[in-house]
DSSP file (Angstrom, degrees, kcal/mol; ACC not computed):
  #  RESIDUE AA STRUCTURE BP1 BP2  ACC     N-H-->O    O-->H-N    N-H-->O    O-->H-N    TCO  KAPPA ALPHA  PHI   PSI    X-CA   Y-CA   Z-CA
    1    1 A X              0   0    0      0, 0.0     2,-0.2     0, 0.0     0, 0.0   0.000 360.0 360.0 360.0 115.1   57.9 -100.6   55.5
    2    2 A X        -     0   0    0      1,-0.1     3,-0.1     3,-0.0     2,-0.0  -0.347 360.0-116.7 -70.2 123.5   60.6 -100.2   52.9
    3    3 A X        -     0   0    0     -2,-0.2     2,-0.1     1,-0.1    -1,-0.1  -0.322  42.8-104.8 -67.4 150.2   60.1 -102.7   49.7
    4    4 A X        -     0   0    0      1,-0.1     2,-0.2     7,-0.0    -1,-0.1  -0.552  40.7 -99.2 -87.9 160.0   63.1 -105.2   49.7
    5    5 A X        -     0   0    0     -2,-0.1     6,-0.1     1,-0.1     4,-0.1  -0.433  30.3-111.0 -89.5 161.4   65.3 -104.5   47.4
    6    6 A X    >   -     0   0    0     -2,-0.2     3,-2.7     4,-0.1    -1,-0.1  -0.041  48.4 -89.0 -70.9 167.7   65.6 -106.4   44.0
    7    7 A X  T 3  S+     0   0    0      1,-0.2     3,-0.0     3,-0.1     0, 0.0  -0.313 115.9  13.1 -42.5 152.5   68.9 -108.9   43.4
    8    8 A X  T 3  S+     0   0    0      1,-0.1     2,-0.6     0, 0.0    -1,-0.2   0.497 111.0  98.5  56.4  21.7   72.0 -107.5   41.9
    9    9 A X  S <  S-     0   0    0     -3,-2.7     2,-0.3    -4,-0.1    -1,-0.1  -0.995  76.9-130.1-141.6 126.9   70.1 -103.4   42.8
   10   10 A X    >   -     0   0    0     -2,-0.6     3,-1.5     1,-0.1     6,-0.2  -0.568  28.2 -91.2 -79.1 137.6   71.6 -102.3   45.9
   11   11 A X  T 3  S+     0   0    0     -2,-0.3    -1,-0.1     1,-0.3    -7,-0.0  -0.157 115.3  28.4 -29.8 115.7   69.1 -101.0   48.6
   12   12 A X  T 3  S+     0   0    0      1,-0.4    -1,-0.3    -3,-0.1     2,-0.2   0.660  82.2 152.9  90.3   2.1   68.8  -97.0   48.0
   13   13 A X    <>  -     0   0    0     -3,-1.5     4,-0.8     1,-0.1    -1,-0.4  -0.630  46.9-138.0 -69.2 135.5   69.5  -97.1   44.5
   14   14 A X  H  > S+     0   0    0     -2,-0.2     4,-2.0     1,-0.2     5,-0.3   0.755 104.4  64.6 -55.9 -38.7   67.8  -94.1   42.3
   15   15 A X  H  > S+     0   0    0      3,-0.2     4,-2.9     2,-0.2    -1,-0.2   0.906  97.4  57.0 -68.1 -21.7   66.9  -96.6   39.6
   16   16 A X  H >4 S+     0   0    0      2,-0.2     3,-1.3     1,-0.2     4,-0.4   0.878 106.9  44.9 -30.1 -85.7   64.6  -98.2   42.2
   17   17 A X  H >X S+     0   0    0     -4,-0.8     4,-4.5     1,-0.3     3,-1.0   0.770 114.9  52.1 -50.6 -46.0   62.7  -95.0   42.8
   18   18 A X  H 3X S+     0   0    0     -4,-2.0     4,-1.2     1,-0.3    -1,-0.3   0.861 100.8  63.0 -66.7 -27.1   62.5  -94.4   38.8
   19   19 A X  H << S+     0   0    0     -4,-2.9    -1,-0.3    -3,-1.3    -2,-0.3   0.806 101.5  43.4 -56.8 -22.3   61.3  -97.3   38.4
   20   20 A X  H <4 S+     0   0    0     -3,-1.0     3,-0.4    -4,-0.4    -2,-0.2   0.772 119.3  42.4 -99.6 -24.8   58.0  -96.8   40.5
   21   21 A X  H  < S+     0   0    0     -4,-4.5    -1,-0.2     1,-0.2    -2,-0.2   0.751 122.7  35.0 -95.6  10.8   57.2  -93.6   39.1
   22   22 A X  S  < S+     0   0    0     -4,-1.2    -1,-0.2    -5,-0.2     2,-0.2  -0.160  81.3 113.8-129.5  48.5   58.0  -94.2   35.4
   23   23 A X  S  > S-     0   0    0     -3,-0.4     4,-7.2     1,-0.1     5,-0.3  -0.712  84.7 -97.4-113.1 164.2   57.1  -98.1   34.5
   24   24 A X  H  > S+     0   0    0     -2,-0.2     4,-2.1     2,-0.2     5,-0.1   0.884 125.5  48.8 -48.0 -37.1   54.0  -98.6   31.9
   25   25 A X  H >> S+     0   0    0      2,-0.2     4,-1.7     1,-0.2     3,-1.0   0.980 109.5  51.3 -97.5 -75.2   51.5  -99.1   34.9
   26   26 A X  H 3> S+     0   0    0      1,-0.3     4,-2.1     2,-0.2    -1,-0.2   0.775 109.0  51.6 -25.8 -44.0   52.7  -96.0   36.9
   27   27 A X  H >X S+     0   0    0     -4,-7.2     4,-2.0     1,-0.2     3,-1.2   0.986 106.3  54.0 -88.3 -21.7   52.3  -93.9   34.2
   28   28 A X  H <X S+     0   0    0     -4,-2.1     4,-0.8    -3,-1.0    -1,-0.2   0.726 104.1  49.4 -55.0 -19.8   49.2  -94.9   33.5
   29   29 A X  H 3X S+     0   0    0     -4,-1.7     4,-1.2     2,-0.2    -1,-0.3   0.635 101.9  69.1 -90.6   5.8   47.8  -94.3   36.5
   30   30 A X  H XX S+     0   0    0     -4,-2.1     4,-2.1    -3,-1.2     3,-1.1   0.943 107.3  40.5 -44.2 -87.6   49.5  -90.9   36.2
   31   31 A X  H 3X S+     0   0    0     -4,-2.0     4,-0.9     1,-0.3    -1,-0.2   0.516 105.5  54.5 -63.2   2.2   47.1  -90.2   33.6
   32   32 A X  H 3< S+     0   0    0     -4,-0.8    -1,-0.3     2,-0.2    -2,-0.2   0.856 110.9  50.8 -89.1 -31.8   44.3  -91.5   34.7
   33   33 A X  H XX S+     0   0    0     -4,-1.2     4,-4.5    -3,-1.1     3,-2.1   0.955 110.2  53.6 -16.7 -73.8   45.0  -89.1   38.1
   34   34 A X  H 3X S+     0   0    0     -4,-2.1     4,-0.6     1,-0.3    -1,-0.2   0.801 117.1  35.1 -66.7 -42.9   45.5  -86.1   35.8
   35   35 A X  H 3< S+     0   0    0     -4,-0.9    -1,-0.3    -5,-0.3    -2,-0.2   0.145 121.6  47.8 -96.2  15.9   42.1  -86.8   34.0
   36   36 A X  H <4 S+     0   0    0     -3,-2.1     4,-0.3    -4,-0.1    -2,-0.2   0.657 109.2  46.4-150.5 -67.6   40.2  -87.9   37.1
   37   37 A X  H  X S+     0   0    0     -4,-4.5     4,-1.8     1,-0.2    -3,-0.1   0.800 108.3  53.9 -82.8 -13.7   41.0  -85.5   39.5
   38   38 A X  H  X S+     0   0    0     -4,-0.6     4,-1.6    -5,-0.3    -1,-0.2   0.675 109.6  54.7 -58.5 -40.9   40.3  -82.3   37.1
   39   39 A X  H  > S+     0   0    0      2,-0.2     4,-0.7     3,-0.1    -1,-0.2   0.602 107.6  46.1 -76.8  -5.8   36.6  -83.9   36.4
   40   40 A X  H  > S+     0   0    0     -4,-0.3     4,-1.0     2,-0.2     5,-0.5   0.689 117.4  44.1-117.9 -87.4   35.7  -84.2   40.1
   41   41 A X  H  < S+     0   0    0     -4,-1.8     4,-0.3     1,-0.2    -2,-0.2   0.531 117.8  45.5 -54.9 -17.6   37.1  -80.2   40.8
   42   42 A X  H >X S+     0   0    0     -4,-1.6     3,-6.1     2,-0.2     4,-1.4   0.955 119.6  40.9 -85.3 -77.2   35.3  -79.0   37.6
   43   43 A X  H 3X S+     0   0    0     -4,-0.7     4,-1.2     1,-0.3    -2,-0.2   0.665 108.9  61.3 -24.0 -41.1   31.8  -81.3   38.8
   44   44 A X  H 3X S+     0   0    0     -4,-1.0     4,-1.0     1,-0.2    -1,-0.3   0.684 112.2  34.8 -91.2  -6.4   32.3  -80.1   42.3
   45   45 A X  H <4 S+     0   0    0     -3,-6.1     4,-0.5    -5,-0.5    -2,-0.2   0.557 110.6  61.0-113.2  12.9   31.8  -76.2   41.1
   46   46 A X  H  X S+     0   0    0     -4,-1.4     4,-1.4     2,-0.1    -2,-0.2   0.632 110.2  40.3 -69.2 -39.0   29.4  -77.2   38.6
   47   47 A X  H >X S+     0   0    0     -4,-1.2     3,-1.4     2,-0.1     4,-1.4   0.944 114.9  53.5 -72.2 -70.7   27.3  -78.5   41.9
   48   48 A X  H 3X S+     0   0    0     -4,-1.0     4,-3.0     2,-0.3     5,-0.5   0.938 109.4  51.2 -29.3 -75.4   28.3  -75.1   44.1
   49   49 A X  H 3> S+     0   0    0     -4,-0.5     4,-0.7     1,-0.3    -1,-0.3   0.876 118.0  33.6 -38.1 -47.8   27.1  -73.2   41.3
   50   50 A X  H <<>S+     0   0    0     -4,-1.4     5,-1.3    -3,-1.4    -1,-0.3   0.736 112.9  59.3 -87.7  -3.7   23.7  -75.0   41.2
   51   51 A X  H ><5S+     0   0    0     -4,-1.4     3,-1.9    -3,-0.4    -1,-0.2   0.806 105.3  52.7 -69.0 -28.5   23.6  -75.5   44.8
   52   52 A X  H 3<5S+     0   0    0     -4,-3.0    -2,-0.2    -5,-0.3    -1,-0.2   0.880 100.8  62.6 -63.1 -24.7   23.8  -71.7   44.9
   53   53 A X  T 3<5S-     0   0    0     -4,-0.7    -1,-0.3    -5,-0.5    -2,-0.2   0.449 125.0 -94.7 -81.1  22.6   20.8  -71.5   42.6
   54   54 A X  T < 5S+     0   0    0     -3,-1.9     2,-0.4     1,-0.4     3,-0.2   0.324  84.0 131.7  92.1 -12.1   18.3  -73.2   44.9
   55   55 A X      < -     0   0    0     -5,-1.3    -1,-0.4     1,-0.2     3,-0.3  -0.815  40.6-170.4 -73.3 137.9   18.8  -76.9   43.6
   56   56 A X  S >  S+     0   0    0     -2,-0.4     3,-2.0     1,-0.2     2,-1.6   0.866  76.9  58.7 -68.6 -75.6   19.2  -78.5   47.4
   57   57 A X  T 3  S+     0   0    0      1,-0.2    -1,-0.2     2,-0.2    -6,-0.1  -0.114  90.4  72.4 -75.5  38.5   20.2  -81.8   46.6
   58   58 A X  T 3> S+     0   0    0     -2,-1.6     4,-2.3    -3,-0.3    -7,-0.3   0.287  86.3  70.6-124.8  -3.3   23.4  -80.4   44.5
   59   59 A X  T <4 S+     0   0    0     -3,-2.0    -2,-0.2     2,-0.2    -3,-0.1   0.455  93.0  52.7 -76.0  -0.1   24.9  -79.6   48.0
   60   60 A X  T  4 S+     0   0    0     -4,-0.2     4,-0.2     2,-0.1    -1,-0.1   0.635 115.2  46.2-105.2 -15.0   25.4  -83.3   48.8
   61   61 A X  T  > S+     0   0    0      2,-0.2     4,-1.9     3,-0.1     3,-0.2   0.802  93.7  65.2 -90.1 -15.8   27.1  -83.3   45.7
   62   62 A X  H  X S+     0   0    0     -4,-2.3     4,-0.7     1,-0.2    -3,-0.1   0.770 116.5  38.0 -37.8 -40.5   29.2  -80.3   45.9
   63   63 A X  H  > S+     0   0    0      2,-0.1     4,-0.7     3,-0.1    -1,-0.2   0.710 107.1  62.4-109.6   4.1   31.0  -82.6   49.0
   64   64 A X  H >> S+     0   0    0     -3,-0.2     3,-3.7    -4,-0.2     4,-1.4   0.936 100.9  55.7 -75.2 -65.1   30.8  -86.2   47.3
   65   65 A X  H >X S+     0   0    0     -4,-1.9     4,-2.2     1,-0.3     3,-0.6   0.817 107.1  49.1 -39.6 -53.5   33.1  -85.0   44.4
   66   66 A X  H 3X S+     0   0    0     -4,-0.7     4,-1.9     1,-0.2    -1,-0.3   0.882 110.1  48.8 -31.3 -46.2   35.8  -83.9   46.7
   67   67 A X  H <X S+     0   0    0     -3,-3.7     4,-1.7    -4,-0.7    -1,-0.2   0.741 109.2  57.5 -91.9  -0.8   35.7  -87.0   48.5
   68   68 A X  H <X S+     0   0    0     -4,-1.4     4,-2.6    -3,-0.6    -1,-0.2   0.826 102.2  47.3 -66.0 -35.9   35.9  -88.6   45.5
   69   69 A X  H  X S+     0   0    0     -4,-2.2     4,-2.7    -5,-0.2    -2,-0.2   0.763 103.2  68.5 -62.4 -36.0   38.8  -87.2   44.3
   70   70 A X  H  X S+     0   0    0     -4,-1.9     4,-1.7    -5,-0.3    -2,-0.2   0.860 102.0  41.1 -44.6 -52.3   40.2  -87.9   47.5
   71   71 A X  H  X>S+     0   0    0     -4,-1.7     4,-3.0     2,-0.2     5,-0.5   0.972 109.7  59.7 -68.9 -51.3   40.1  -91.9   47.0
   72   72 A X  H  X5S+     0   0    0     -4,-2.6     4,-1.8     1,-0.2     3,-0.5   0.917 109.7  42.4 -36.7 -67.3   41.3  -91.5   43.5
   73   73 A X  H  X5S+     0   0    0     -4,-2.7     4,-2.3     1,-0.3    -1,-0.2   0.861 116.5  48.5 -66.9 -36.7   44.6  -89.6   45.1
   74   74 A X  H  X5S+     0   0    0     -4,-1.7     4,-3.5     1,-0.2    -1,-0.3   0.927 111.9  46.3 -84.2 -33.1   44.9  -92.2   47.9
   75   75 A X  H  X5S+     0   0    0     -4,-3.0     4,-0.8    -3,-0.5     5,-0.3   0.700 110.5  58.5 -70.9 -13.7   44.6  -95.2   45.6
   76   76 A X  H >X<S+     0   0    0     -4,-1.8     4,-2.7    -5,-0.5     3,-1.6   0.978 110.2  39.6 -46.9 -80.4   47.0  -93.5   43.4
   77   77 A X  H 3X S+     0   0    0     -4,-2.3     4,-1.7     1,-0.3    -2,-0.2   0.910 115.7  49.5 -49.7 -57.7   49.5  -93.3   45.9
   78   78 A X  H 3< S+     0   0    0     -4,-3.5    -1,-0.3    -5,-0.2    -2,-0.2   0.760 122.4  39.8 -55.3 -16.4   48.7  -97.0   47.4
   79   79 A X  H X< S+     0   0    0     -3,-1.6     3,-1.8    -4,-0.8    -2,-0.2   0.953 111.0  48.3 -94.1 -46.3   49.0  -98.2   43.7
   80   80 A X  H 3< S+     0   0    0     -4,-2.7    -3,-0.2    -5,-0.3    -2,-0.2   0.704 122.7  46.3 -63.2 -31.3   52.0  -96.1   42.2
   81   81 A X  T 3< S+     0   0    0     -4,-1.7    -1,-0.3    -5,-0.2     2,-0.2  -0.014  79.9 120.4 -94.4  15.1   53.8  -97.5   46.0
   82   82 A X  S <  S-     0   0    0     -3,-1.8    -3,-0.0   -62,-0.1   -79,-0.0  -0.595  87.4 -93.7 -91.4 157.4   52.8 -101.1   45.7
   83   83 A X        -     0   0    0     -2,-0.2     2,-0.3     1,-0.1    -2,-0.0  -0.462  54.4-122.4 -59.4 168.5   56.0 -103.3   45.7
   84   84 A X        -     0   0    0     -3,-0.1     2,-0.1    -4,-0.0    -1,-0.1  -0.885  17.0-105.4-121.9 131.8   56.6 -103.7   41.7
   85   85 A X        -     0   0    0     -2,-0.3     2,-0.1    75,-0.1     0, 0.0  -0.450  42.4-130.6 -34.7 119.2   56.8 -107.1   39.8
   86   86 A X        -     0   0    0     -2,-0.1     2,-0.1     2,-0.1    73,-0.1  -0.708  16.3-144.4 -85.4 146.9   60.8 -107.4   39.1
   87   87 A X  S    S+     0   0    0     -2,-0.1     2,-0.4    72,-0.0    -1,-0.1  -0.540  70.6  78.4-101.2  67.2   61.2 -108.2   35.6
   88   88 A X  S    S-     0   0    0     -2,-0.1    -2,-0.1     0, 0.0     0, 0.0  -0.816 103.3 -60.5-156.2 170.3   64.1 -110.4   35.1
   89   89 A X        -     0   0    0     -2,-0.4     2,-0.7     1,-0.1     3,-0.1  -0.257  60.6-108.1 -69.2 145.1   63.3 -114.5   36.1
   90   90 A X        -     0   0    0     67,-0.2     3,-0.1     1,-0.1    -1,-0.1  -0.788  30.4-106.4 -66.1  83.5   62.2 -115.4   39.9
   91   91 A X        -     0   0    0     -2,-0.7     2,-0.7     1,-0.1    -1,-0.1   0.639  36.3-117.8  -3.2 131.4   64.3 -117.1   42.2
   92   92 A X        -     0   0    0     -3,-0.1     2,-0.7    65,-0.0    -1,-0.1  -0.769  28.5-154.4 -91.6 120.0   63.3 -120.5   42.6
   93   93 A X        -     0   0    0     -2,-0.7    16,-0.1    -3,-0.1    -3,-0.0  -0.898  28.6 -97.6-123.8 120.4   62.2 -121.2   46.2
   94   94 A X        -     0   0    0     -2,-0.7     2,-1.1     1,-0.1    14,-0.2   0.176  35.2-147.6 -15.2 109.6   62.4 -124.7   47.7
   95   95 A X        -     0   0    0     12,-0.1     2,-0.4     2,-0.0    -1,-0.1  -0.779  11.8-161.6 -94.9 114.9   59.0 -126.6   47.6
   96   96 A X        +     0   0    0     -2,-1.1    12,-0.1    12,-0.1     4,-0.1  -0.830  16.7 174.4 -92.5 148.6   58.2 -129.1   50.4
   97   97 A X        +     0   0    0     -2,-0.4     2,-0.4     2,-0.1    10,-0.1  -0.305  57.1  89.5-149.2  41.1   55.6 -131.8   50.4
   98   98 A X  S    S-     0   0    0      8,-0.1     8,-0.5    17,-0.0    -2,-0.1  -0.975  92.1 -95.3-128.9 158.9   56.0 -133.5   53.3
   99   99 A X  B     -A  105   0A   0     -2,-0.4     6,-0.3     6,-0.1     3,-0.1  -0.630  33.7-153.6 -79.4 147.9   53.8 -131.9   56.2
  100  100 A X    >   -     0   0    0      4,-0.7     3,-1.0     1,-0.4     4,-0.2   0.341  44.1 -43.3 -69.1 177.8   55.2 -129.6   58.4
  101  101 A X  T 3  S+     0   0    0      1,-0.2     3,-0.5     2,-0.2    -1,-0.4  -0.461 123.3  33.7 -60.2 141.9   54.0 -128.7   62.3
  102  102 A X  T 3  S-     0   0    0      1,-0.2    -1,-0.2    -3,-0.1    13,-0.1   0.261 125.4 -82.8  96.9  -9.4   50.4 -128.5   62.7
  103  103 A X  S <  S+     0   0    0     -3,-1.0    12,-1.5     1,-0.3     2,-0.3   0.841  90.7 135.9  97.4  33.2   49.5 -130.9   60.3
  104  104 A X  E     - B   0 114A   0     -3,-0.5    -4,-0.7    10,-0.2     2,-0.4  -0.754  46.0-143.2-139.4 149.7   49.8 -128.5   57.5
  105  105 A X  E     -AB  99 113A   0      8,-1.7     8,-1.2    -6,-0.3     2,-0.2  -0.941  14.1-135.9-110.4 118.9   51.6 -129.4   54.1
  106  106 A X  E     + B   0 112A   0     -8,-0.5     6,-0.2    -2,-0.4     3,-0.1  -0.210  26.9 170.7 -70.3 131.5   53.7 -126.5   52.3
  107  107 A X        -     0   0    0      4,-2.3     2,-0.2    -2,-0.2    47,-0.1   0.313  62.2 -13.6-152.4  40.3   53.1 -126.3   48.4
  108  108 A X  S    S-     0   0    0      3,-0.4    -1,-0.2   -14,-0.2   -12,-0.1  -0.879  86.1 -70.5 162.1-163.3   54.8 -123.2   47.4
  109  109 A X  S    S+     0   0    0     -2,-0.2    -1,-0.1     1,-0.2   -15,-0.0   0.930 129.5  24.5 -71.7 -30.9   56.4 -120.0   48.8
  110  110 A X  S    S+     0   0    0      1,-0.1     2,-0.4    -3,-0.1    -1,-0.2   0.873 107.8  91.0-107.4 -30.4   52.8 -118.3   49.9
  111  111 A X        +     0   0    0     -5,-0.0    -4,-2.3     2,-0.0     2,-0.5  -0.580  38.7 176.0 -93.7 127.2   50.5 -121.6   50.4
  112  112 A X  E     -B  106   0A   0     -2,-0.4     2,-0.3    -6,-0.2    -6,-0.2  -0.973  15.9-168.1-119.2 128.7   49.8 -123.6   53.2
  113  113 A X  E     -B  105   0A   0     -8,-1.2    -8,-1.7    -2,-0.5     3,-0.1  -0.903  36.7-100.8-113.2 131.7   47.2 -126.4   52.2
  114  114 A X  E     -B  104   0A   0     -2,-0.3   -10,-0.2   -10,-0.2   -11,-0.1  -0.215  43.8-113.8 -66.2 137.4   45.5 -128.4   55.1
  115  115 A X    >   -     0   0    0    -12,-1.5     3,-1.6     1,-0.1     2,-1.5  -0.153  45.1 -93.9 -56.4 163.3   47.5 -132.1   55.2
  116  116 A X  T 3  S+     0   0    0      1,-0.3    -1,-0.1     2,-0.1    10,-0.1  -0.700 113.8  20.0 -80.4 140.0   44.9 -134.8   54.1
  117  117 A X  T 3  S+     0   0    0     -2,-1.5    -1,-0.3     8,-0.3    -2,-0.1   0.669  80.8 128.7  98.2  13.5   43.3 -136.2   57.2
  118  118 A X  S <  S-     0   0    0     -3,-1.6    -2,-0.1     7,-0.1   -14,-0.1   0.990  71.7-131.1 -44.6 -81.4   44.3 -133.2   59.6
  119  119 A X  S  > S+     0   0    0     -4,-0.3     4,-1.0     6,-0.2     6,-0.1   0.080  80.1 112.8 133.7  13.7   40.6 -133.2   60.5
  120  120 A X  T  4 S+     0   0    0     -5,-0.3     3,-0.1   -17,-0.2     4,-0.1   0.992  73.4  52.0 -64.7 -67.4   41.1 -128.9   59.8
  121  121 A X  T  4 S+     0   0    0      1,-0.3    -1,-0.2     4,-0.1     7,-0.1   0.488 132.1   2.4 -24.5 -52.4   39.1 -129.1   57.1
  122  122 A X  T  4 S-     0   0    0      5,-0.1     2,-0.6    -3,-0.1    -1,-0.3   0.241  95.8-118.7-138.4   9.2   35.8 -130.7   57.8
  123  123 A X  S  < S+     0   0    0     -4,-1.0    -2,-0.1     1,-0.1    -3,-0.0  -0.203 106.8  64.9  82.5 -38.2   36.7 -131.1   61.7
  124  124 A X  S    S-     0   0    0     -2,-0.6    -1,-0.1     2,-0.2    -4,-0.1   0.569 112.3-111.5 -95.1   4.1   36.5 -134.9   61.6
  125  125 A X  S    S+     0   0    0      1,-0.1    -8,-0.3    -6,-0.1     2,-0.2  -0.112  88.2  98.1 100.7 -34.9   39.5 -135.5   59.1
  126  126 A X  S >  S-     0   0    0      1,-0.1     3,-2.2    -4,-0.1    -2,-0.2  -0.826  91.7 -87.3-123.6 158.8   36.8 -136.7   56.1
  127  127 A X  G >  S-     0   0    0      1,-0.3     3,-1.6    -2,-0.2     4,-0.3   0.062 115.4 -15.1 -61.7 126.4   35.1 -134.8   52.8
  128  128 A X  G 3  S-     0   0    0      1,-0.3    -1,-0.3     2,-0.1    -6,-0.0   0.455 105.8 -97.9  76.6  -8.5   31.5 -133.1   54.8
  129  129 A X  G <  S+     0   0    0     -3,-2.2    -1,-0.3     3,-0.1    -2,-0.2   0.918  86.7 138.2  50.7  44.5   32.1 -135.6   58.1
  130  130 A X    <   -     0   0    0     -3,-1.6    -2,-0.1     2,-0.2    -3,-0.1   0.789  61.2-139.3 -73.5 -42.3   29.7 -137.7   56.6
  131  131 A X        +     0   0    0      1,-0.4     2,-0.2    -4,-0.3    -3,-0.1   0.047  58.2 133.3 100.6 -11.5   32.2 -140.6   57.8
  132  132 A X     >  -     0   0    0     -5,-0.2     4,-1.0     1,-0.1    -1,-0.4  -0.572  52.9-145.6 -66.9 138.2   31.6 -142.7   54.2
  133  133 A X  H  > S+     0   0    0      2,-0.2     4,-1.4    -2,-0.2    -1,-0.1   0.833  95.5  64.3 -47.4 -47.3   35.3 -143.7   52.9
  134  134 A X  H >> S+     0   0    0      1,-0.3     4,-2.4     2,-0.2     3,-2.1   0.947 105.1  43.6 -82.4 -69.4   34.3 -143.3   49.3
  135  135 A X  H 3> S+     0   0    0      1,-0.3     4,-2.0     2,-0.2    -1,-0.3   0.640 112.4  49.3  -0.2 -63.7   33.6 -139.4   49.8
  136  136 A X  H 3X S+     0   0    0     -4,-1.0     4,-0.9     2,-0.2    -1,-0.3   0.640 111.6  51.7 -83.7 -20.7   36.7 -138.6   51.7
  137  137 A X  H XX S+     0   0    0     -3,-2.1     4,-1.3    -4,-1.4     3,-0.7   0.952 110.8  47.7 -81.7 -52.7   38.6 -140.5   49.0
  138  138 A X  H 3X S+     0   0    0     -4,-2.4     4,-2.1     1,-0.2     3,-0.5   0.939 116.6  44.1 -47.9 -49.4   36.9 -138.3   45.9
  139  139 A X  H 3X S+     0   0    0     -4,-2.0     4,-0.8     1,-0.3    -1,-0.2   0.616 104.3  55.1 -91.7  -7.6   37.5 -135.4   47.5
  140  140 A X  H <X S+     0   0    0     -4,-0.9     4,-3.9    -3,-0.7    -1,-0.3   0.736 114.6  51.4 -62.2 -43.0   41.1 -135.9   48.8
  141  141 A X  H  X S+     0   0    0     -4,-1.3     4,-1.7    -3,-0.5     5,-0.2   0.977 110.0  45.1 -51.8 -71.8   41.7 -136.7   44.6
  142  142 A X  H  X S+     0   0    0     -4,-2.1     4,-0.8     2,-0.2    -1,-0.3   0.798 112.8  51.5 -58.0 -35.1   40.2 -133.7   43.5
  143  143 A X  H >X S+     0   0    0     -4,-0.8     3,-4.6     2,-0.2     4,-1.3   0.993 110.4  49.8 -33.1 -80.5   42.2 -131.8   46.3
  144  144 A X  H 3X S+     0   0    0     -4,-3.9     4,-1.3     1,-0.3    -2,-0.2   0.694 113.9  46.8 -53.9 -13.5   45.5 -133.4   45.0
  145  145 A X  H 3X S+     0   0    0     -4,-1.7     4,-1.8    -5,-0.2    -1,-0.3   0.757 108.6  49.8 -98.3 -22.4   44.7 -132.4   41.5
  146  146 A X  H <X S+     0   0    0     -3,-4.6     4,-2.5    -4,-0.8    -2,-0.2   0.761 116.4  44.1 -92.2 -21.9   43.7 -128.9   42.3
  147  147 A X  H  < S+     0   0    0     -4,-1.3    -2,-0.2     2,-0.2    -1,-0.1   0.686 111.2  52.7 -80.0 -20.7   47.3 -128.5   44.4
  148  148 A X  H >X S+     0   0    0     -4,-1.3     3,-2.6    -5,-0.3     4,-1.9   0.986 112.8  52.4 -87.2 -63.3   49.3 -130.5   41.3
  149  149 A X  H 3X S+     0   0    0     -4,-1.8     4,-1.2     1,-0.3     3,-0.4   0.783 110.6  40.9 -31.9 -70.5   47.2 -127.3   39.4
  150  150 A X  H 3X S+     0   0    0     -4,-2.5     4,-0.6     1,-0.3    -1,-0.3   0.414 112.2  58.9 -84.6  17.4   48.5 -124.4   41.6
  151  151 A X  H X> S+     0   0    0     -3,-2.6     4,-2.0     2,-0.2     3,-0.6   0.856 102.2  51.0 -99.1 -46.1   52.1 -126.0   41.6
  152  152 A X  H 3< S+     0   0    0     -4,-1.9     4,-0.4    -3,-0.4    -2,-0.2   0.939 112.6  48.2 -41.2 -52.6   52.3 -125.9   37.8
  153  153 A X  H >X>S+     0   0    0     -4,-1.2     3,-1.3     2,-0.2     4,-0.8   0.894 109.8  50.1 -50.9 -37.9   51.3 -122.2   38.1
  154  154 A X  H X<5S+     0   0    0     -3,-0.6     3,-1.0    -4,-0.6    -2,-0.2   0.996 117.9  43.3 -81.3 -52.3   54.1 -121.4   41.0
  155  155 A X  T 3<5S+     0   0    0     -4,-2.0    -1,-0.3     1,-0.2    -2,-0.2   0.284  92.6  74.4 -87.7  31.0   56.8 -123.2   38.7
  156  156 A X  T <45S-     0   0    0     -3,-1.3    -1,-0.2    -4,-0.4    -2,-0.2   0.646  94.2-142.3 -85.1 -25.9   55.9 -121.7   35.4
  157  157 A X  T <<5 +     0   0    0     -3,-1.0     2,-0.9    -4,-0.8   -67,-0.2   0.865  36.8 166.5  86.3  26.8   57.5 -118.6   36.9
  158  158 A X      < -     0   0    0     -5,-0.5    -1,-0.2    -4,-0.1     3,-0.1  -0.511  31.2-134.7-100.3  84.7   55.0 -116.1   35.3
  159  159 A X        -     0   0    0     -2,-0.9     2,-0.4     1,-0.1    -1,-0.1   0.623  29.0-104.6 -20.1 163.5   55.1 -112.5   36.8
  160  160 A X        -     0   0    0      2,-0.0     2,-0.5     0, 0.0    -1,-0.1  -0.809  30.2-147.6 -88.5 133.2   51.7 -111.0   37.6
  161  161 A X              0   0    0     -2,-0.4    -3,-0.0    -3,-0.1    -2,-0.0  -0.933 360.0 360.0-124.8 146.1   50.5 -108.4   35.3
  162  162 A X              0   0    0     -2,-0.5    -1,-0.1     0, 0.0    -2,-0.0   0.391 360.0 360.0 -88.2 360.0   48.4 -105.8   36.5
């Protein structure tokens, strides 16, 4: 699946592609690759050697270092390919707060929060299905305050830093 491309950088643009292997975080995992995978081929004939002298148990490390190097390269690859933050400001993407199908209210581009009094939540609609009012009322509060919380975060508009 091809990462979309950002505004105003046409699909198939070369700064794209430089961008993912030369931004601060790529090239640091560059180097940590470069130093990372050199220690595991030097350790895995540092084991071979002493598995050749009779130590036994340095033949189950002779093949762990390999496969260690191995994850290193594939989280390399998943990381150095992961879609990249765009650095210029974030579209602003309509927020609705009235519920939706399913009983569900939207309250931001990625979150869907159960409406109050779906019954999703605790299956009977109130805080633990105890059925007391007082309960269901505290904990609908503390919900709305913890959704007015992750709405400040979605409009402060502050990239993710790795």
């Amino acid at each position: 699946m091809a990462p979309a491309a950002w505004p105003g950088m046409p699909l198939g643009s070369l700064s794209t592609v430089s961008s993912v292997w030369t931004s601060r975080r790529a090239i640091s995992l560059h180097v940590a690759l470069i130093v990372f995978v050199p220690g595991c081929v030097a350790l895995t004939w540092w084991q071979v050697s002493r598995a050749l002298g009779g130590n036994t148990l340095s033949w189950v490390y002779t093949f762990e270092w390999p496969i260690f190097a191995g994850y290193a390269l594939y989280m390399w690859w998943k990381l150095v390919h992961d879609e990249p933050v765009p650095e210029g400001p974030v579209p602003e993407e309509p927020v609705l707060d009235e519920p939706l199908q399913g009983g569900r209210a939207h309250h931001g581009p990625h979150q869907m929060v159960p409406a109050a009094g779906s019954g999703e939540a605790g299956g009977s609609g109130e805080a633990g299905g105890s059925g007391e009012a007082g309960e269901a009322g505290e904990e609908d509060d503390e919900l709305a305050a913890y959704n007015r919380y992750l709405a400040e975060l979605n409009a402060s508009g502050r990239p993710k830093r790795w």
